[in-house]
PASEFI-343495 format. One record per residue (C-alpha): residue number from 0; y, x, z; residue in three letters. Coordinates in steps of 0.25 Angstrom, whole numbers, plus 5000, padded with zeros to 4 digits. Last residue first. Example, Ala and Ser with C-alpha at 12.3 -4.5 7.8 and 13.67 -1.06 7.14 Angstrom:
BEGIN
(1,(4996,5055,5029),'SER'),
(0,(4982,5049,5031),'ALA'),
% end
This chain:
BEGIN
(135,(5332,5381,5463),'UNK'),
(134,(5320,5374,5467),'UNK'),
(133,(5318,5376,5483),'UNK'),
(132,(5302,5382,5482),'UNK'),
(131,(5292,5372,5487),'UNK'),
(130,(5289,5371,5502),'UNK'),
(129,(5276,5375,5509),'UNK'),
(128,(5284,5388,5511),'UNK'),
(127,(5282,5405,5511),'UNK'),
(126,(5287,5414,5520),'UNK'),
(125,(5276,5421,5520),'UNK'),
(124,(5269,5418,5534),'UNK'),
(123,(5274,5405,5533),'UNK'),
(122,(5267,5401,5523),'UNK'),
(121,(5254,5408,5527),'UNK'),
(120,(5256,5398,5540),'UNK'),
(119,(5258,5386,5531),'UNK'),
(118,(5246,5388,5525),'UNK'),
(117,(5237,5392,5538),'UNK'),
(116,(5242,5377,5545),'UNK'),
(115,(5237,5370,5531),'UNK'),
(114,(5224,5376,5532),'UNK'),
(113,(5223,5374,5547),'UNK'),
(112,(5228,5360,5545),'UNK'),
(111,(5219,5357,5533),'UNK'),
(110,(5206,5361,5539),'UNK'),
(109,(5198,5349,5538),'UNK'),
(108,(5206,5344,5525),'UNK'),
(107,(5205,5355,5518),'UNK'),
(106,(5190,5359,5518),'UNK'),
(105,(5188,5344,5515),'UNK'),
(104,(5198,5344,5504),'UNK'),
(103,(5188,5356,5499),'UNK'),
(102,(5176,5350,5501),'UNK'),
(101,(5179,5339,5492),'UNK'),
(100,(5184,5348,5482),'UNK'),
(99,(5198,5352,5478),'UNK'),
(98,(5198,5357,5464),'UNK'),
(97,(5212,5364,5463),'UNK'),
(96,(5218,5368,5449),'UNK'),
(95,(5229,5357,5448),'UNK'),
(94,(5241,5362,5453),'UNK'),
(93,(5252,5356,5446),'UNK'),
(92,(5264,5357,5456),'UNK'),
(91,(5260,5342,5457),'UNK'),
(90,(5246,5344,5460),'UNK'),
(89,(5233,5341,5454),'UNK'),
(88,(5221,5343,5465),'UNK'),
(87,(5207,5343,5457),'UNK'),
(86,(5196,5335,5464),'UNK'),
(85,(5183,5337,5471),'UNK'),
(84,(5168,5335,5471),'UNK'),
(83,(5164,5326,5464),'UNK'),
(82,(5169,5332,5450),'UNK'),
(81,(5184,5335,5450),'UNK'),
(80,(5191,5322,5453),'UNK'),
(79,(5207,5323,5448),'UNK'),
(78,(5216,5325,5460),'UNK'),
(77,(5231,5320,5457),'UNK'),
(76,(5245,5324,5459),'UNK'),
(75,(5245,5332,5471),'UNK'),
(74,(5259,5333,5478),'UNK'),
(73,(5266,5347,5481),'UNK'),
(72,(5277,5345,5492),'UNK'),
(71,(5271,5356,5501),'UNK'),
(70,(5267,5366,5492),'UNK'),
(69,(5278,5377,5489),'UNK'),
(68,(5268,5387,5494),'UNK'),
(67,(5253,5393,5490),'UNK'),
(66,(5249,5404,5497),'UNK'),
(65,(5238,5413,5494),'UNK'),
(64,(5238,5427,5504),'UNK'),
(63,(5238,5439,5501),'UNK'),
(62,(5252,5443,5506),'UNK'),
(61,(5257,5431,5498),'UNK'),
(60,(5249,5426,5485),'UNK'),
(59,(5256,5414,5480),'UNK'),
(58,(5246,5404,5475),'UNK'),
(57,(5255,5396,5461),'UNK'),
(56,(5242,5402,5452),'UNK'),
(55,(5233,5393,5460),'UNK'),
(54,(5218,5395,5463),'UNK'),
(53,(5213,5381,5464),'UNK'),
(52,(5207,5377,5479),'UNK'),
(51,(5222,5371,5482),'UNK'),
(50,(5224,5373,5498),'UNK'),
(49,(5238,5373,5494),'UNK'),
(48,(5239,5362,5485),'UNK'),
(47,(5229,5353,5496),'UNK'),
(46,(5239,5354,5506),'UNK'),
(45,(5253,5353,5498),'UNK'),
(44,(5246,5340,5493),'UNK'),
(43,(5242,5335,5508),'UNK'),
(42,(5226,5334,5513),'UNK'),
(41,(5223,5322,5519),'UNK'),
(40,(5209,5323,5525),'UNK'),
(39,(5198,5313,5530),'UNK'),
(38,(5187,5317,5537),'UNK'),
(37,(5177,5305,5539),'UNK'),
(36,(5162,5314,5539),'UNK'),
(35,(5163,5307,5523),'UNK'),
(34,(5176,5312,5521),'UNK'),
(33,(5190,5309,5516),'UNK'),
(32,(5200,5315,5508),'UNK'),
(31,(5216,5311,5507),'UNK'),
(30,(5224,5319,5497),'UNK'),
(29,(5239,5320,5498),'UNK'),
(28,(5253,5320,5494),'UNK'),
(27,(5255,5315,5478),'UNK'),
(26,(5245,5309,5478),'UNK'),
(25,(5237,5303,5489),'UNK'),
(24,(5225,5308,5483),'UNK'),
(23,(5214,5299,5490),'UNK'),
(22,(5200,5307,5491),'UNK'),
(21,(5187,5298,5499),'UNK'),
(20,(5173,5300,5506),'UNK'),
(19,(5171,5316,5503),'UNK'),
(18,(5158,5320,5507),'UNK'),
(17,(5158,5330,5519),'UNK'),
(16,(5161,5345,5517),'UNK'),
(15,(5155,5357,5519),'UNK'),
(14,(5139,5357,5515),'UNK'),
(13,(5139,5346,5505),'UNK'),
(12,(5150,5351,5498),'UNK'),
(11,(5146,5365,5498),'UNK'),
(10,(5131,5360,5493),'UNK'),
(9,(5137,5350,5483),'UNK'),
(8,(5148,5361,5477),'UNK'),
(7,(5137,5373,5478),'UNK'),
(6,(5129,5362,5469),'UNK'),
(5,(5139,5360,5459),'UNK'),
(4,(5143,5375,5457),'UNK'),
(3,(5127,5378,5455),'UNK'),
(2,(5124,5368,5446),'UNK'),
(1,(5139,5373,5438),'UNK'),
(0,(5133,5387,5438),'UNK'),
% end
C-alpha cells in the first residue's frame, strides 16, 4: 500500500505541478514558495489556515457549507519537513494537522485570489467575519 501511495504522490507530482525551487517561512505572517517554470507565491498565515488540507474539529458547518472564521490575525509558528514532498503547517491557534504538499501550495498559489475572493464571499453570505471573536 505504502508502494502504491509513494508512486501516486511521484506521478501526481510530476504530472500537475513543476518542481519546487525554494520554501521561506516568514513566521509569523507568511510562506514564500518558488517554482522551477519561475512562479513564485506568497501565500498569508489566514490564507493557508483556511485552505488547511487537515480535517479540523474548529470547521463550522453553515448551510452545508465548511467555513472556517476568526482567521485573519493567526500566525504560523513553524513548518516541519514531512518526507520530500511537503511540510506540516503549526499554527498559533494550534493547528497542526495539515500536510501541505508541493502541489498543494502550488494549487494555492495559482489560484489564490479566486479562492481567497470565494472565502470572503461565503463569509458574507452568513454573516460571518475574518475577525476573531471580541473577548468579553
Amino acid at each position: 500500500m505504502l508502494a502504491i501511495q509513494k508512486a501516486i504522490r511521484r506521478v501526481h507530482t510530476s504530472l500537475d505541478a513543476p518542481r519546487l525551487t525554494r520554501f521561506t517561512l516568514q513566521a509569523p505572517k507568511n510562506v514564500e514558495v518558488e517554482y522551477a517554470n519561475g512562479s513564485k507565491f506568497n501565500l498569508s498565515a489566514e490564507f493557508l489556515r483556511i485552505h488547511s488540507p487537515a480535517v479540523d474539529g474548529k470547521v463550522r458547518s453553515v448551510g452545508g457549507e465548511k467555513v472556517i472564521v476568526g482567521r485573519r490575525h493567526v500566525g504560523i509558528m513553524s513548518a516541519e519537513p514531512v518526507g520530500n514532498y511537503g511540510v506540516r503547517m503549526i499554527f498559533d491557534d494550534l493547528h497542526k494537522t495539515g500536510i501541505y504538499t508541493w502541489d498543494y501550495f502550488y494549487h494555492l498559489g495559482g489560484n489564490k485570489f479566486t479562492l481567497m475572493r470565494n472565502y470572503i464571499k461565503t463569509l458574507k453570505k452568513h454573516g460571518l467575519s475574518r475577525d476573531p471573536p471580541r473577548r468579553k
